[in-house]
MARBAPA-415661 format. One record per residue (C-alpha): x, y, z. Coordinates in steps of 0.001 Angstrom, whole numbers, padded with zeros to 6 digits, always signed. Example, Ala and Ser with C-alpha at 12.3 -4.5 7.8 and 13.67 -1.06 7.14 Angstrom:
! residues 2
+012300-004500+007800
+013670-001060+007140
! end
This chain:
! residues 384
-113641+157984-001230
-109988+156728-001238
-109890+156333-005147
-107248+153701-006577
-108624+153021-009619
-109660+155020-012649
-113036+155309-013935
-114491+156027-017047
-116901+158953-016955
-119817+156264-017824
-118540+154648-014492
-118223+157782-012672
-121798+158706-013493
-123513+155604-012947
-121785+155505-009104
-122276+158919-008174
-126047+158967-009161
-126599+155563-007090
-124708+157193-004368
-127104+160043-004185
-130132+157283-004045
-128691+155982-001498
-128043+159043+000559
-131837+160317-000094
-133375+157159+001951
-130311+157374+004254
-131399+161060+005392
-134707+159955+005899
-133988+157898+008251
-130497+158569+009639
-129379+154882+008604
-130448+152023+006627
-129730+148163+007234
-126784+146725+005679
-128917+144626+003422
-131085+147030+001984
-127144+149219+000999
-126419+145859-000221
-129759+145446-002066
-129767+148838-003823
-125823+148276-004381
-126249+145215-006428
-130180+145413-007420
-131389+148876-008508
-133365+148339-011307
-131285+151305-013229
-128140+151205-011308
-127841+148533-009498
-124692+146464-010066
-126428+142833-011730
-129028+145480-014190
-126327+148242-015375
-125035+147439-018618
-121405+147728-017467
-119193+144374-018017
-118730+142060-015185
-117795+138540-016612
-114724+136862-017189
-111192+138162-017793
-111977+141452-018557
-114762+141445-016152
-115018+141662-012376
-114533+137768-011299
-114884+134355-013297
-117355+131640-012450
-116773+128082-012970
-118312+127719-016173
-116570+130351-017394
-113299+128403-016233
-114351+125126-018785
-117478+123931-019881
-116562+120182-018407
-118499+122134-015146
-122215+121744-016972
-120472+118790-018650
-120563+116747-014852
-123686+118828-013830
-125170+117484-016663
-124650+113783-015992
-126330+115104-012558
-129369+115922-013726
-129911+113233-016056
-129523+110857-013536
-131956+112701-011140
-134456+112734-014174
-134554+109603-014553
-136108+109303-010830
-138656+111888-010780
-140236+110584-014069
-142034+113901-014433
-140771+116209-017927
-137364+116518-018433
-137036+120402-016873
-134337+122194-015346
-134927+126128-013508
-131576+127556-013074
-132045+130689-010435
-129802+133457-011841
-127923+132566-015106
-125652+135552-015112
-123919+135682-018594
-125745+132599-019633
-122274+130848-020054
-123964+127887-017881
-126891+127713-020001
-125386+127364-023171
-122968+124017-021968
-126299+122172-020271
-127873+122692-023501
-125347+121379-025761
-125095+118118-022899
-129107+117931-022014
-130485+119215-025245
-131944+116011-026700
-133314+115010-023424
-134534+118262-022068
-138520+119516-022547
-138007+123439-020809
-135150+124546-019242
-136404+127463-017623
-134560+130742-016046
-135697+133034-013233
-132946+136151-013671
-133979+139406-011850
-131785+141288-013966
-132894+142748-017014
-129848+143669-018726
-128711+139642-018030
-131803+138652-019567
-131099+140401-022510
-127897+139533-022733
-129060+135240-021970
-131487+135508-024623
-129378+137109-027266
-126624+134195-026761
-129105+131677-027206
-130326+133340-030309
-126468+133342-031959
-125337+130245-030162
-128348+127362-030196
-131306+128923-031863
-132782+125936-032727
-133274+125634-028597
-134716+128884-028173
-138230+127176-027487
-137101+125306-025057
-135564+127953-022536
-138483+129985-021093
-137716+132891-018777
-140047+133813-015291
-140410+136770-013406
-141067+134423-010219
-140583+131081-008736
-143397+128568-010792
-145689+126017-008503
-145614+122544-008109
-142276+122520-010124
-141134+119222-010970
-137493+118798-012356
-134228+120225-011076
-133655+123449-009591
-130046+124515-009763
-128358+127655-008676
-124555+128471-008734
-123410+131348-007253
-126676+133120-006315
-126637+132548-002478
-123522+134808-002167
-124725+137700-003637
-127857+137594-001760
-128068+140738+000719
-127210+140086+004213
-126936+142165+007523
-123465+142734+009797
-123301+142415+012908
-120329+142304+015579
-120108+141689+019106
-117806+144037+021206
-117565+143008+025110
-120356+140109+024670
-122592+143055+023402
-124543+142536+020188
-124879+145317+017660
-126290+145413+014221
-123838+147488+011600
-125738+150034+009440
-125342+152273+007012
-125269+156357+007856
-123636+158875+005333
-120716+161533+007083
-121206+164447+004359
-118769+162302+001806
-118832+158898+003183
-121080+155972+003367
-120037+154630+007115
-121123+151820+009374
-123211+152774+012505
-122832+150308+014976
-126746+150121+016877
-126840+147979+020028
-129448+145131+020189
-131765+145785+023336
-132116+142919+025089
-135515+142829+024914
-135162+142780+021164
-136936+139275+020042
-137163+140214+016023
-136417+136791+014144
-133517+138793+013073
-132233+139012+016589
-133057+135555+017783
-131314+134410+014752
-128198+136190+015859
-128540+135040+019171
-127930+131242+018602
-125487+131505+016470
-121655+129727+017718
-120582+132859+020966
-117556+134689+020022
-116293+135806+023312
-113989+138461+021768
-114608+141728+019367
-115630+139953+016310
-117545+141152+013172
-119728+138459+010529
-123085+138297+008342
-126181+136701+008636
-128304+136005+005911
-132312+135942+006284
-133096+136679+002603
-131267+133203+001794
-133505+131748+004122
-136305+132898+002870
-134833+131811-000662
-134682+127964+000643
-138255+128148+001780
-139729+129560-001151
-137388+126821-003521
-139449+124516-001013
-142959+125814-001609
-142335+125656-005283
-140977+122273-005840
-143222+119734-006116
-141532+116295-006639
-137604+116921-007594
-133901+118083-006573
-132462+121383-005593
-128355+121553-006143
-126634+124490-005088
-123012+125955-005618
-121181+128196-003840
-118600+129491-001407
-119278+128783+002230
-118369+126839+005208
-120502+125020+007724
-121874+127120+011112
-119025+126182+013052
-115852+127454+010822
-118334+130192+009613
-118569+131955+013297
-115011+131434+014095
-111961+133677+015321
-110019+133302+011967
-112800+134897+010285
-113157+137901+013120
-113003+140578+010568
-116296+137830+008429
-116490+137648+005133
-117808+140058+003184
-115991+141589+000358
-115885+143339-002954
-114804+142402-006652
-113664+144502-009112
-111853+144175-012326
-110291+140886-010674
-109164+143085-007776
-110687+141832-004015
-111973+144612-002426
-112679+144887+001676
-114281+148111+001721
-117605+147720-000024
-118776+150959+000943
-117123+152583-002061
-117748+152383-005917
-121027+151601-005428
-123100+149961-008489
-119332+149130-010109
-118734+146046-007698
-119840+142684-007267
-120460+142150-003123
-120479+138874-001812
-120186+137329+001477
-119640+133686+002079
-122784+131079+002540
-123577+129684+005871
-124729+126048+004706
-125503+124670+008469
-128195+127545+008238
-128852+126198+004848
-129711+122787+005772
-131263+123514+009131
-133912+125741+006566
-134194+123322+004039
-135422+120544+006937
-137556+122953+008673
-139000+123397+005079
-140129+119676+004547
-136699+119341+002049
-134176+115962+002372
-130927+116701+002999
-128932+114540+000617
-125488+115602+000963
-122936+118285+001178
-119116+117976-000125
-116912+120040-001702
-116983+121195-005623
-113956+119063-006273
-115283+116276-004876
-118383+116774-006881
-116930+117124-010283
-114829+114490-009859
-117666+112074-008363
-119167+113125-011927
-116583+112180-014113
-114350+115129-014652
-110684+114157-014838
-111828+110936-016821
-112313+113891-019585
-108100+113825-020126
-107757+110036-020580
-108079+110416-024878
-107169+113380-025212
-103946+112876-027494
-102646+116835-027966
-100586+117919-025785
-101167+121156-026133
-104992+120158-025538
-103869+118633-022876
-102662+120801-020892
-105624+123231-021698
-107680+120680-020012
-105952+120062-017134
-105367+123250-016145
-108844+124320-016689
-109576+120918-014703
-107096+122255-012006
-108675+125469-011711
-112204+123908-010721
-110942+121088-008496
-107129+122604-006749
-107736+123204-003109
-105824+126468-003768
-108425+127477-006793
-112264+126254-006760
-112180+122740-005660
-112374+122999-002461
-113900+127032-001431
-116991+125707-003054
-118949+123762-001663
-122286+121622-002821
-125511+120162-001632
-128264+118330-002549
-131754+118541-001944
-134950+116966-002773
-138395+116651-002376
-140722+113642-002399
-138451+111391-003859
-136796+108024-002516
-133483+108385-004622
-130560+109336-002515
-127551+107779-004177
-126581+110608-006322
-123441+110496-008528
-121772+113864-007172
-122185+112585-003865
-120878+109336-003843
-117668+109738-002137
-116217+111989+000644
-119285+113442+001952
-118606+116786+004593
-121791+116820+006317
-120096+116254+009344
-119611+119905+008627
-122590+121055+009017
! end
């Protein structure tokens, strides 16, 4: 391991004992998928990097979200919801899939509070559960029986299902093509280094996996990207679950086309830690956040297959500001205020910060309503 940064000895255990895991099912089988490296990276129930108890959030943490940039985010993703509630006529719920720090949580509360009947959480991460709950406790404890927390997807949901930032960190698999040959990039160990091993696809390989790989855009030229099945399987079970409602989710992607293209030969995956962008992701394992970018053609294309409406796709800038969010300056009087709030307003809507990396769409089930706020102007599903 080339070593640039200093650990603490905390750090130093935690991501030397994961990296002996990981070697132990690596020797018994030579090499492990990408995705399960990934899974165990980021999801060990002891080590992983989302249930250690080492800090990941915000400026002294590992990367910054968008509600951790202002709370006018949940502000505008609050008048969202609202206006979605008022079409499915069911109890005024909300499921957020993965509420990290529970930064998110807190600002729809204090906008959706008197409205809202549950706002429930699915978080596979203990130590972020604990950490959720105990803000609610200190910050809105007379909401505390409203947020419930599930250890799975409910049935015949009815409400809003929103997830920011939880598609990215889902585990994927590499691949790259070399000649117009396909191979699949695992994971071997070399005696002091986690390494890819490149395995050729046989031709006669027709695992969904494969197939899936197979009609993707051709890249006639040596070119390496990801693939995600496990968000796939995400949108289908957010399908099976909802019964009459909306699905919105955030985060950084591109549609099929700019996805599987020569500018991003080397793909996308990377590494965060302690605000530093990391391309090796084979080293500090259980200390970074890995991410790769969301395909949201494949997102779409699941979410039809799956019986869900497509009801738009834009950028996050576009969104917020569909929802309001620069109208949130026109009072303000301080100037000192003021500039807080446009900055923070910059940072989640500057095509050089948030505004346009992030992308949005909409989804829904049984229901007629298609006019949605964040989507009324400059729609990019000619993206997709």
């Amino acid at each position: 391991m080339n070593n640039i940064f200093s650990l603490s000895v905390e750090e130093s255990e935690l991501t030397n004992t994961l990296k002996h895991l990981i070697i132990e099912e690596i020797n018994q089988a030579h090499a492990i998928q990408f995705s399960r490296f990934m899974e165990l990276a980021l999801y060990h129930p002891q080590y992983g990097y989302y249930n250690n108890l080492l800090h990941k959030f915000g400026k002294f943490g590992d990367f910054v979200t968008a509600p951790l940039v202002s709370n006018l985010f949940a502000v505008c993703l609050s008048k969202q919801v609202k206006e979605l509630w008022q079409q499915i006529k069911h109890q005024n719920t909300v499921l957020e899939i993965g509420a990290g720090n529970g930064q998110l949580m807190l600002d729809m509360l204090k906008n959706i509070g008197d409205e809202l009947d549950y706002y429930y959480i699915l978080e596979l991460s203990s130590s972020l559960t604990i950490l959720q709950q105990d803000l609610l406790k200190t910050e809105l404890p007379h909401m505390v029986d409203k947020v419930k927390w599930l250890n799975e997807l409910p049935s015949n949901f009815d409400g809003v299902i929103i997830a920011n930032e939880v598609l990215d960190a889902q585990p994927c698999e590499l691949f790259c093509v070399k000649n117009d040959i396909y191979y699949l990039k695992n994971i071997g160990y070399d005696g002091s280094s986690f390494v890819y091993l490149d395995e050729k696809i046989n031709e006669t390989n027709t695992s969904t996996l494969v197939e899936s790989i197979r009609q993707l855009p051709k890249i006639n030229s040596n070119y390496t990207s990801e693939i995600n099945m496990i968000s796939r399987a995400f949108i289908n079970s957010l399908a099976d679950c909802l019964n009459t409602g909306c699905i919105i989710l955030i985060d950084y992607g591109y549609g099929e086309d700019e996805y599987y293209n020569l500018k991003h030969s080397n793909g996308t995956l990377r590494g965060f830690f302690r605000q530093h962008l990391l391309n090796d992701v084979l080293n500090y394992t259980g200390l970074i956040d890995i991410t790769s970018s969301v395909d949201f053609t494949a997102v779409a294309q699941t979410a039809i297959s799956a019986g869900l409406d497509i009801i738009d796709y834009t950028s996050q800038a576009n969104f917020l500001i569909n929802c309001g969010i620069v109208e949130h300056i026109n009072n303000v009087k301080n100037t000192s205020d003021y500039l807080k709030l446009t900055n923070q307003i910059n940072r989640l809507t500057s095509p050089n910060e948030m505004g346009e990396i992030f992308k949005v769409i909409g989804l829904s089930k049984n229901l007629d309503f298609c006019d949605w706020l964040g989507f009324k102007n400059h729609s990019l599903t000619h993206l997709l």
